[in-house]
NUFI-413643 format. One record per residue: residue in one letter; x, y, z of N, C-alpha, C, O in turn. Coordinates in steps of 0.1 Angstrom, whole numbers, plus 5000, padded with zeros to 4 digits. Layout:
BEGIN
AXYZXYZXYZXYZ...
This chain:
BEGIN
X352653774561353753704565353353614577352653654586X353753494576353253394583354353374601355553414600X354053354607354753374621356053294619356853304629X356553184608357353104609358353214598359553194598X357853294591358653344583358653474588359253544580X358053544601358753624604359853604615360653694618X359653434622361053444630362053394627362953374634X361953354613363253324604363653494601364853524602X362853574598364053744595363953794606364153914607X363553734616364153814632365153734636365753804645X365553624635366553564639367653634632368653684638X367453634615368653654610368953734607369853754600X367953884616368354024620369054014628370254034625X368753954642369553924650370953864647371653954653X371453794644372353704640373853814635375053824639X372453924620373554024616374054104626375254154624X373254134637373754294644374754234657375654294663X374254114659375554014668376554014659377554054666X376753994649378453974642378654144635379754174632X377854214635378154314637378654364647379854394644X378554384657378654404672380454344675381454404679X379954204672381654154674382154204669382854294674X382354184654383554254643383854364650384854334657X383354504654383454614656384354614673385354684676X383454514686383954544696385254424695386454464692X385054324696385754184698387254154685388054064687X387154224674388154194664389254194670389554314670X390254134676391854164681392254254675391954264663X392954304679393354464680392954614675393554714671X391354584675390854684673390654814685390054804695X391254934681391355014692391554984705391055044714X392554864705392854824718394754914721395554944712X394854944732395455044732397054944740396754844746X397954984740399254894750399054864761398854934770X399154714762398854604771397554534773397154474783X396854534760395854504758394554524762393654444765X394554704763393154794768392554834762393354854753X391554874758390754984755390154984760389554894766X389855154759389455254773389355224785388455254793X390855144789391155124803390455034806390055054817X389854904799388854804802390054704798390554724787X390654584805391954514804391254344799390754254805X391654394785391154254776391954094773391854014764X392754094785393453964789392453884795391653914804X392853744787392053694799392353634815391553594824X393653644813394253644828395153744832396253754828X394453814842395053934851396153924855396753834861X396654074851398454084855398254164866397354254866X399154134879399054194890400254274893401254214890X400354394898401354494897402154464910401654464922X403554434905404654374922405854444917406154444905X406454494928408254554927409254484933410354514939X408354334928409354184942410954264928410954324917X412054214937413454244928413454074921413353964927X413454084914414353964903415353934898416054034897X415853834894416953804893416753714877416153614875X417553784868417453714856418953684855419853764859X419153524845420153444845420153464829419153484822X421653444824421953374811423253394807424153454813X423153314791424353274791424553334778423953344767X426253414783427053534774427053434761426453324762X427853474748428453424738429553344739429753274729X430653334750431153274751430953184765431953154772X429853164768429453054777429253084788428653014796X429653204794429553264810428453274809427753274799X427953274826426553244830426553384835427553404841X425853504834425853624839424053624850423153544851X424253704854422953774866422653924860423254014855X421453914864421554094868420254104873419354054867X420054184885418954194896417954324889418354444885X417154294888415854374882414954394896415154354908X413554484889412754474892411154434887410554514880X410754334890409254314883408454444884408754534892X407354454874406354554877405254484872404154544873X405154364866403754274869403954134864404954094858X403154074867403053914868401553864863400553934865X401553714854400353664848401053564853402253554856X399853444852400653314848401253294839401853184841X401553354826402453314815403153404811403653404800X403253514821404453644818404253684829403553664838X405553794825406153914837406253994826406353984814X406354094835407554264830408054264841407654224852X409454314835410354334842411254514838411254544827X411854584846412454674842413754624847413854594859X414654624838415954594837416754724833416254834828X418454674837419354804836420054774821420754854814X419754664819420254644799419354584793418454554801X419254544779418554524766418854414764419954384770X418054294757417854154752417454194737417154304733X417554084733416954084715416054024718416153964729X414654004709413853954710414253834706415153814698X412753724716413553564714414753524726415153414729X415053624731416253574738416453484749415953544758X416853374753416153274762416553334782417753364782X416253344789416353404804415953294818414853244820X416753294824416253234834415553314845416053414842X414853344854414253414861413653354870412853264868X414353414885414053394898413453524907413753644906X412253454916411853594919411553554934410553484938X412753604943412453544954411753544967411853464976X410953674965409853724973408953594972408853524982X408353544959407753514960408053314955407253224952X409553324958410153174960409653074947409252964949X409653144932409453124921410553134909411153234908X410853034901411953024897411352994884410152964884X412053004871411452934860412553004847413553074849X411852934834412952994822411853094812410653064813X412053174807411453294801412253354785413453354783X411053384775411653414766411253574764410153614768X411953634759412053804756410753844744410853824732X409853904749408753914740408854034735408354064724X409554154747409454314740410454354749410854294758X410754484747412154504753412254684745412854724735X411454764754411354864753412054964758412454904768X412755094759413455194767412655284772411755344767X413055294786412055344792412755444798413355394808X412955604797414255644803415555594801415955594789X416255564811417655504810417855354814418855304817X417055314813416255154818415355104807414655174799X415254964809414654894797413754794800414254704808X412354774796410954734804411054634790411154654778X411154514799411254394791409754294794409054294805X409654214783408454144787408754044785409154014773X408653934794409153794792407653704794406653734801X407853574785406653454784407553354787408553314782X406653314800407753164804407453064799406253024797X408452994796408452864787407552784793406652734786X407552764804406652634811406352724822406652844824X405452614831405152684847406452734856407452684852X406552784863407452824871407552714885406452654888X408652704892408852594901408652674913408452794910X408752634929409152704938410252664936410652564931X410752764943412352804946413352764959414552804959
């Protein structure tokens, strides 16, 4: 075997046990576990930071009333929150959200909306960046 034709099948040993490797660790949602972990290794690529600032989410009833209701955040990304709230949204549902600890305002859509106890851990993706407040 000539040195040109053994690093053509070491390369393309290599090549296999790399896409090996990925398929098995890197496939999205492979044994990744809720909120996107496995084994407690946090596979976002931007960090949610855990805050109990109170919030304030806006919207509008079925017949056009503008309603409130003061929550509490339990983490923040740039392109989401959780929030634990005292009622339920449908998914999709459109929300306004103010958080004024941190003098941040913006509009948010309902991505999950779980029961958590007697309270409901909602997950919102904000439509755009958030403004100050």
């Amino acid at each position: 075997m000539t040195i040109t034709e053994f690093t053509i099948v070491a390369g393309v040993c290599i090549f296999l046990i790399t896409a090996i490797v990925g398929i098995l660790f890197l496939k999205p949602g492979s044994g990744m576990g809720e909120g996107g972990t496995t084994g407690g290794r946090e596979l976002r690529k931007l960090g949610r930071f855990s805050n109990s600032d109170l919030v304030i989410l806006s919207w509008q009833e079925r017949d056009h009333s503008m309603r409130t209701l003061k929550c509490r955040l339990t983490d923040i990304s740039e392109y989401s929150a959780g929030v634990r709230a005292k009622r339920s949204w449908e998914l999709g549902a459109q929300v306004g959200i103010r958080i004024p600890a941190l003098r941040l305002a913006g509009a948010a859509h309902v991505r999950r909306c779980a029961t958590v106890r007697s309270k409901f851990d909602l997950g919102l993706e904000f439509r755009g960046p958030l403004y100050r407040d």
